[in-house]
C-alpha positions as CSV (number, residue, x, y, z in Angstrom):
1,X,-17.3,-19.6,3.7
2,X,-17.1,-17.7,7.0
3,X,-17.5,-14.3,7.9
4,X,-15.6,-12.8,11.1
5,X,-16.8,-9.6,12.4
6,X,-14.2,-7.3,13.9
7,X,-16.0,-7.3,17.4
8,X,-14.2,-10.7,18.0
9,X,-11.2,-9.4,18.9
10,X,-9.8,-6.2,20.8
11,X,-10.1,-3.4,19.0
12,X,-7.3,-1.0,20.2
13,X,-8.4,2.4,18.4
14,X,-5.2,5.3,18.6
15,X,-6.8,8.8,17.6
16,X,-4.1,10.9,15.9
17,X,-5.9,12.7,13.2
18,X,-6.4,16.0,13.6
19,X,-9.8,16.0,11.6
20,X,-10.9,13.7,14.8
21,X,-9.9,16.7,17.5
22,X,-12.8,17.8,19.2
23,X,-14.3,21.1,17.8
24,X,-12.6,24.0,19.3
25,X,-13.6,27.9,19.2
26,X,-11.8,31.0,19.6
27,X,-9.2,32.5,17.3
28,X,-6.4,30.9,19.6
29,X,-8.0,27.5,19.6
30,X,-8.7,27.5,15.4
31,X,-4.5,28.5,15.4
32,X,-3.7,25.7,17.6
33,X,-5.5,23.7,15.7
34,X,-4.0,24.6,12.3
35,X,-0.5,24.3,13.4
36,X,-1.6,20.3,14.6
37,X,-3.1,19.9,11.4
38,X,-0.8,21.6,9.0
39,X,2.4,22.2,10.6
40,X,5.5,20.7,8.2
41,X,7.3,19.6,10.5
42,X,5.3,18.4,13.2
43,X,5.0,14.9,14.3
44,X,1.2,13.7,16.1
45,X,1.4,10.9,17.8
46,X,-0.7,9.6,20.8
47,X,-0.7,6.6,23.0
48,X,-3.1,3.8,23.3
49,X,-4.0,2.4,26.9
50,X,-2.8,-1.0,26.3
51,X,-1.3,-3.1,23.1
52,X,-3.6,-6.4,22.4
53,X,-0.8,-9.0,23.3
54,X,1.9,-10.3,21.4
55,X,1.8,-7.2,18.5
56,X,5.3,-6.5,17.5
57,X,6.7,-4.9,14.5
58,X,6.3,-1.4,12.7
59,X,3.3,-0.5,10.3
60,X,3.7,2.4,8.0
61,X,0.5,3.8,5.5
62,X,0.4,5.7,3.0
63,X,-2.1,8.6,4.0
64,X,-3.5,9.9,0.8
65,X,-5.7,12.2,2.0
66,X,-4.4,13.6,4.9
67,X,-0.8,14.5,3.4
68,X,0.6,12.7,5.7
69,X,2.7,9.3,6.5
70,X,1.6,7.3,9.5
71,X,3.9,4.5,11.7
72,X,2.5,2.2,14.3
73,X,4.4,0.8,16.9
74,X,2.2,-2.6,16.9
75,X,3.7,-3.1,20.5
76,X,3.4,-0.4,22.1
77,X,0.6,1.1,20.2
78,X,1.5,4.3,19.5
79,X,0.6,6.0,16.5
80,X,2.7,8.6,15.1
81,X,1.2,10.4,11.8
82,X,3.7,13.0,10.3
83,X,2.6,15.6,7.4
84,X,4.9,15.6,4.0
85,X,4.8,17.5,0.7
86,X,3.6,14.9,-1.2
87,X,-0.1,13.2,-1.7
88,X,1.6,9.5,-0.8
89,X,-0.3,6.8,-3.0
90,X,2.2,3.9,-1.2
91,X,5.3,3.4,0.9
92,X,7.7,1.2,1.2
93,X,10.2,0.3,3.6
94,X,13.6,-1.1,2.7
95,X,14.9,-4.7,3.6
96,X,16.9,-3.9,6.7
97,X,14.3,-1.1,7.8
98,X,16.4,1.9,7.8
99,X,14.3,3.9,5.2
100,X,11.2,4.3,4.6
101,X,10.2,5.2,0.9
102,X,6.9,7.2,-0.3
103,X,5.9,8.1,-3.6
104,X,3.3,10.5,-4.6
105,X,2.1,13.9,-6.1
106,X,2.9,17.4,-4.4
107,X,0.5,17.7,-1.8
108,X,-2.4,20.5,-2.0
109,X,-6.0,21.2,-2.7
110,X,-7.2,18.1,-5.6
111,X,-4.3,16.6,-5.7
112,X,-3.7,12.7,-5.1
113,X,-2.6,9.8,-7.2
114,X,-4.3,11.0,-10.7
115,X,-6.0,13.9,-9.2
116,X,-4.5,16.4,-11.6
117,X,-5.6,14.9,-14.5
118,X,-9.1,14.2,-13.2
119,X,-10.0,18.2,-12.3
120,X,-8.6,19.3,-15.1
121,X,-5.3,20.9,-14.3
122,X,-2.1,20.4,-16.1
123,X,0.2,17.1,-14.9
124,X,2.5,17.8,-12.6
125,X,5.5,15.5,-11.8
126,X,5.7,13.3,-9.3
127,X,8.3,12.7,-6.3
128,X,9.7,9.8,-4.3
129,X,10.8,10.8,-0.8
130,X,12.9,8.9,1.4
131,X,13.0,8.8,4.7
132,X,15.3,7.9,7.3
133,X,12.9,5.3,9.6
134,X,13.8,6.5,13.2
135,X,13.6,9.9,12.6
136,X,10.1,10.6,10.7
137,X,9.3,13.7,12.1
138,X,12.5,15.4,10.6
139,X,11.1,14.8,7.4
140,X,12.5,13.3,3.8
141,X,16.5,13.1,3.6
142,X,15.8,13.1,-0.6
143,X,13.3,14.1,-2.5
144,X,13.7,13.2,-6.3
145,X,11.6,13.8,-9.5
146,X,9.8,10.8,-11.1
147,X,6.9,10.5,-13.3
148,X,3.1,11.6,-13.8
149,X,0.8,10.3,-11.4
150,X,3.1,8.2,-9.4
151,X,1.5,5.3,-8.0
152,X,3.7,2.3,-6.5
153,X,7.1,1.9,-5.4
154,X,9.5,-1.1,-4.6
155,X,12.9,-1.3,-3.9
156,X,15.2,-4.4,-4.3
157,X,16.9,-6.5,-1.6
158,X,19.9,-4.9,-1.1
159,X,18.5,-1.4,-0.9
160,X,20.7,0.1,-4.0
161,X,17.0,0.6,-6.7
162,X,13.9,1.3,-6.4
163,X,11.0,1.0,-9.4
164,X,8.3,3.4,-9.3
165,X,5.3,3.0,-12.0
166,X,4.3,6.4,-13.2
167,X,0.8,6.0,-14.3
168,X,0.6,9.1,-16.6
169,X,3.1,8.1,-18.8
170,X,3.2,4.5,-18.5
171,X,6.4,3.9,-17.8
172,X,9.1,2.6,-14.6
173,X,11.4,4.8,-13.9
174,X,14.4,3.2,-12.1
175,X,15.9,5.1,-9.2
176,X,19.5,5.0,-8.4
177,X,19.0,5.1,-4.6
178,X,22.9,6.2,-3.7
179,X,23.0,8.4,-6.2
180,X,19.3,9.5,-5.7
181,X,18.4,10.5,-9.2
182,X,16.4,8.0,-11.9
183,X,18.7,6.5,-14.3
184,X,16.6,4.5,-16.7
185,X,12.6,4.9,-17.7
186,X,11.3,1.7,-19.0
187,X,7.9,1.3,-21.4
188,X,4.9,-0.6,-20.1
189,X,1.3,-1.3,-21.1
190,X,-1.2,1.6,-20.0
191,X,-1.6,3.4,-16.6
192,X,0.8,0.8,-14.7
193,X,-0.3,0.8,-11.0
194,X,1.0,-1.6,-8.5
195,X,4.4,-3.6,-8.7
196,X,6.2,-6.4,-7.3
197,X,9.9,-8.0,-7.4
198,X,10.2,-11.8,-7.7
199,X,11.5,-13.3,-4.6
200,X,14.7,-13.8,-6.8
201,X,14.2,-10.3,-7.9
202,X,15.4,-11.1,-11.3
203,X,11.8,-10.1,-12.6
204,X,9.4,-7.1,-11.6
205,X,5.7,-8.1,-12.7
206,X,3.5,-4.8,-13.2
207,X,-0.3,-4.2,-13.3
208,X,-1.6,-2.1,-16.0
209,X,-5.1,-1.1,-15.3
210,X,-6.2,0.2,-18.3
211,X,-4.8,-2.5,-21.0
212,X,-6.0,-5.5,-18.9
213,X,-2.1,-6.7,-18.8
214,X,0.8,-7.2,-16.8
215,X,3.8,-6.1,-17.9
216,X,7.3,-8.4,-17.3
217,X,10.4,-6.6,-16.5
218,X,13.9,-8.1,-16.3
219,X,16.0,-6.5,-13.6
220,X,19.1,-6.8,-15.4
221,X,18.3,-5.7,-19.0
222,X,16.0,-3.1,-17.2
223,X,13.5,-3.7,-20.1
224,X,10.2,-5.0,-20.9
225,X,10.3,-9.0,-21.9
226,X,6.4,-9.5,-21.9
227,X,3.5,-8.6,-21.6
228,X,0.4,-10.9,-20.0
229,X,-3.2,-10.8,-20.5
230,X,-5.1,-11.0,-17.1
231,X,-9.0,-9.0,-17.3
232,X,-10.2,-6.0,-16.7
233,X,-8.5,-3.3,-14.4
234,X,-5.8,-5.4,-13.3
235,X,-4.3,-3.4,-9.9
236,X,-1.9,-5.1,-7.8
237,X,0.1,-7.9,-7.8
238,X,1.6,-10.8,-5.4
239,X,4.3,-13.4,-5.8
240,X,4.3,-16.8,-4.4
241,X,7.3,-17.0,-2.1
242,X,9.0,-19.9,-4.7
243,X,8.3,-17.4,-7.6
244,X,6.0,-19.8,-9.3
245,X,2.9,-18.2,-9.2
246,X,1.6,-14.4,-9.4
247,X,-2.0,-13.5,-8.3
248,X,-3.3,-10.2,-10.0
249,X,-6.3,-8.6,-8.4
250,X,-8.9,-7.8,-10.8
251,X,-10.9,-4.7,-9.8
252,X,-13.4,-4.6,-12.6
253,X,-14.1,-8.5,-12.2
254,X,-13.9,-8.8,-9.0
255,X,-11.4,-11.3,-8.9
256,X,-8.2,-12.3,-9.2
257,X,-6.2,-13.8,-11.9
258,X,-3.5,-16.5,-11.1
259,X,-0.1,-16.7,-13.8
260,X,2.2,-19.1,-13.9
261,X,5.4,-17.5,-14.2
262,X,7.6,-20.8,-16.1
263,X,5.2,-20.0,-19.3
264,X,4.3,-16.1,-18.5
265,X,0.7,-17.3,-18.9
266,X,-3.0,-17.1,-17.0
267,X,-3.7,-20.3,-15.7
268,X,-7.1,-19.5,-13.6
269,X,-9.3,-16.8,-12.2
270,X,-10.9,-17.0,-8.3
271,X,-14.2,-14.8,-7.5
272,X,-13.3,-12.8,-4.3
273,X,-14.7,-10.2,-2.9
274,X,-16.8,-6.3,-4.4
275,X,-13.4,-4.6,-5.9
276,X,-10.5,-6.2,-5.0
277,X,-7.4,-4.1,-4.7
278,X,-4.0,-5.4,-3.0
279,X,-2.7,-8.7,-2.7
280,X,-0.5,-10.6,-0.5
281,X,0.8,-14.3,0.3
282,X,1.9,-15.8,3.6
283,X,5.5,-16.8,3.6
284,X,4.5,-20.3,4.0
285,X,3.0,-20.1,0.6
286,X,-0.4,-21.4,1.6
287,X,-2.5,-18.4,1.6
288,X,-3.0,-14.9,-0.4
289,X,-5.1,-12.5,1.3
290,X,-7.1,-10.4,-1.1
291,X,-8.2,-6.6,0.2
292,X,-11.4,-5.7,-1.5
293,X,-12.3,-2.0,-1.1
294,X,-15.6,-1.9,-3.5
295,X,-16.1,1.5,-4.7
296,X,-16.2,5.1,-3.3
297,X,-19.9,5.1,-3.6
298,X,-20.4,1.5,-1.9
299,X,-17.2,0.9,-0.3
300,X,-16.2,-3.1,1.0
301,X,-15.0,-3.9,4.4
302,X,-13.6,-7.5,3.5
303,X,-10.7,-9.7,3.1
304,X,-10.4,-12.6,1.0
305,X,-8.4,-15.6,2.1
306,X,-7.5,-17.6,-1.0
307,X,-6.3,-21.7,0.2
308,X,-3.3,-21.8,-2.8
309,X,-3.4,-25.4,-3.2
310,X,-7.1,-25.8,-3.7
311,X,-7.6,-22.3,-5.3
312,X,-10.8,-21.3,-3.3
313,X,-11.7,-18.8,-1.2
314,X,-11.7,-20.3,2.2
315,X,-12.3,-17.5,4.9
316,X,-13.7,-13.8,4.1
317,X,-12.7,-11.8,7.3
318,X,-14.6,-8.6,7.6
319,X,-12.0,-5.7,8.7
320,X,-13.0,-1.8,7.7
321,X,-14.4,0.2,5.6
322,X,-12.6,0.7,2.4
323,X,-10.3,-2.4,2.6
324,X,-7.1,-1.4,0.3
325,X,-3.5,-1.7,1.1
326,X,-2.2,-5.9,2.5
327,X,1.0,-6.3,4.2
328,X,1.9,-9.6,6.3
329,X,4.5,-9.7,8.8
330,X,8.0,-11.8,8.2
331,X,6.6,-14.5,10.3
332,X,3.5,-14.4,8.9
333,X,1.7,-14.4,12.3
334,X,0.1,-11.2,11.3
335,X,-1.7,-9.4,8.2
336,X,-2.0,-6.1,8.2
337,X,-4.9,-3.9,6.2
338,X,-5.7,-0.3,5.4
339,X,-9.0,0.6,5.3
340,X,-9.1,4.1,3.1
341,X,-12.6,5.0,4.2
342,X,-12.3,4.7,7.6
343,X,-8.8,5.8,7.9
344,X,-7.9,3.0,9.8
345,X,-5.6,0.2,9.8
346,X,-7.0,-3.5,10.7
347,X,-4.4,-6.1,12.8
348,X,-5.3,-9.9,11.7
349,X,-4.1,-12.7,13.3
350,X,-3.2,-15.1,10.5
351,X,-3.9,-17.9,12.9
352,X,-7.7,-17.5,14.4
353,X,-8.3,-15.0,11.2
354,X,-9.9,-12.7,13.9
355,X,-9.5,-9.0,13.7
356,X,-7.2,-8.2,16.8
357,X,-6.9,-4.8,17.1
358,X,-7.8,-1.3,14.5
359,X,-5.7,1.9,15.0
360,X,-6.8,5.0,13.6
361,X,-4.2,6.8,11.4
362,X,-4.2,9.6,8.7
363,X,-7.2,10.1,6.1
364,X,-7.6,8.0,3.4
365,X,-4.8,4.9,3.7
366,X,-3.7,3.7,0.8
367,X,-0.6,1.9,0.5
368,X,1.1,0.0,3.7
369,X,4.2,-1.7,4.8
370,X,5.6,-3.9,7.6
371,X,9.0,-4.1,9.2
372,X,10.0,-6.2,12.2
């Protein structure tokens, strides 16, 4: 097993965060700085010298912490980090890239994806906001009313539903994404987390974290049809391209689970890295890269590469600090990661496994998507 440092390739580093401005004094300078940090409907964005070559394509995160969505222009390297009223836990963009989805809890002091709960103060309802893709900075076109403690969000092929798991009251809700409202709640197993569509999209598997299960949806009855046993704090999941497989990252265990979806059972478990979180295959099938952020206390800067035919770990690639969120481009030349504790997002070429380039983007990443 080999370990890659990041110093092997160009690390390209894009400030944008206004906790990274230098510190500033006077009453004038603090307002300045405010309006950067805070202003609704302002847009940072700043330019990076140079691109590391060949980078093409559009990364968006998830900035928990910072209230704010983020966009990389991979080929250009500009980094563009917008503020919205929501605490966004993950995003999503839609098959043909026009929108850009983001789920979270209203934005403010202790707030975040279960943040309510944990201090003490009463649940609040989530929202999904969508966004139209070219035009962040103008902020959400729709804003609709989900769940408690929103924490995932996908949305089918042709762009017409999206599923969000609301962890606080263990359930989907199903959102009607012309009509913008959620037509249908559907039950799961406890505190469902992260969610993904079969490549078919006739099935949506679901993680529940605190039940040790995953949860099997069918699209078309928009109910629950079964519910797998995996381990302990099972968090994300990731199909196979052919559908036939599902690897569940198993926080608690570090590890992840593999099911077999013809029977709906757990066929085998691989040891990966401190705290696995996200999950993602290669288009080709061959490989499912494993983000493993360890804890707040001790967090992980690694990635697991897991070989699918032999079931091993065969590469661990060492990225940033915090490893979370795992996107791979539709080529599968690249595999993007979002580091949470660093605030920074890590560029992998899928073939020398090296880190290429890290952009900086807003505090605490969590969730991440691609489009070309």
């Amino acid at each position: 097993m080999k370990v890659r440092q990041s110093q092997r390739g160009t690390s390209i580093i894009v400030k944008g965060s206004a906790q990274r401005l230098p510190l500033m004094f006077g009453a004038t300078a603090l307002a300045l700085a405010l309006i950067l940090a805070l202003g609704p409907s302002l847009a940072r964005a700043q330019q990076s010298p140079a691109s590391a070559p060949n980078l093409k394509g559009i990364v968006y995160t998830a900035d928990e912490h910072g209230n704010s969505v983020s966009a990389i222009d991979l080929a250009s390297g500009k980094v563009q980090i917008v503020p919205i009223p929501i605490s966004p836990h993950n995003v999503q963009s839609t098959a043909d890239g026009a929108r850009l989805l983001a789920v979270g809890e209203p934005a403010g002091d202790g707030h975040g994806h279960g943040a309510s709960a944990a201090h003490g103060q009463k649940e609040t309802k989530g929202r999904l906001l969508i966004f139209d893709a070219a035009k962040l900075s103008t902020g959400p076109v729709a804003s609709i009313q989900v769940g408690t403690h929103p924490a995932h969000v996908v949305v089918d092929r042709a762009g017409q539903r999206a599923f969000v798991t609301n962890a606080g009251d263990n359930t989907i809700a199903v959102v009607d994404l012309t009509r913008r409202a959620v037509v249908r709640t559907i039950g799961t197993g406890r505190y469902p987390h992260g969610l993904r569509l079969s490549p078919n999209g006739r099935e949506l598997y679901v993680a529940n974290v605190q039940d040790g299960s995953v949860s099997v949806i069918d699209t078309a009855k928009l109910a629950e049809v079964g519910r797998i046993p995996v381990g302990r704090a099972p968090v994300q999941v990731g199909f196979t391209p052919d559908g036939s497989h599902v690897y569940v990252s198993l926080r608690d265990e570090n590890s992840v689970a593999i099911i077999d979806t013809a029977s709906r059972t757990k066929i085998g478990t691989i040891a990966v890295g401190r705290g696995p979180i996200q999950v993602h295959a290669t288009p080709d099938g061959r490989f499912v890269y494993v983000a493993n952020q360890g804890t707040d206390a001790e967090p992980a800067d690694t990635v697991s590469v897991i070989e699918v035919a032999s079931g091993q770990v065969v590469d661990t690639i060492r990225t940033g600090k915090g490893a979370h969120g795992v996107a791979v481009s539709d080529d599968g030349s690249l595999v993007l990661v979002s580091n949470i504790t660093d605030g920074t997002v890590s560029v992998i070429d899928a073939a020398t496994r090296a880190v290429v380039a890290t952009f900086h983007v807003g505090r605490g990443p969590n969730g991440i998507t691609y489009r070309q």
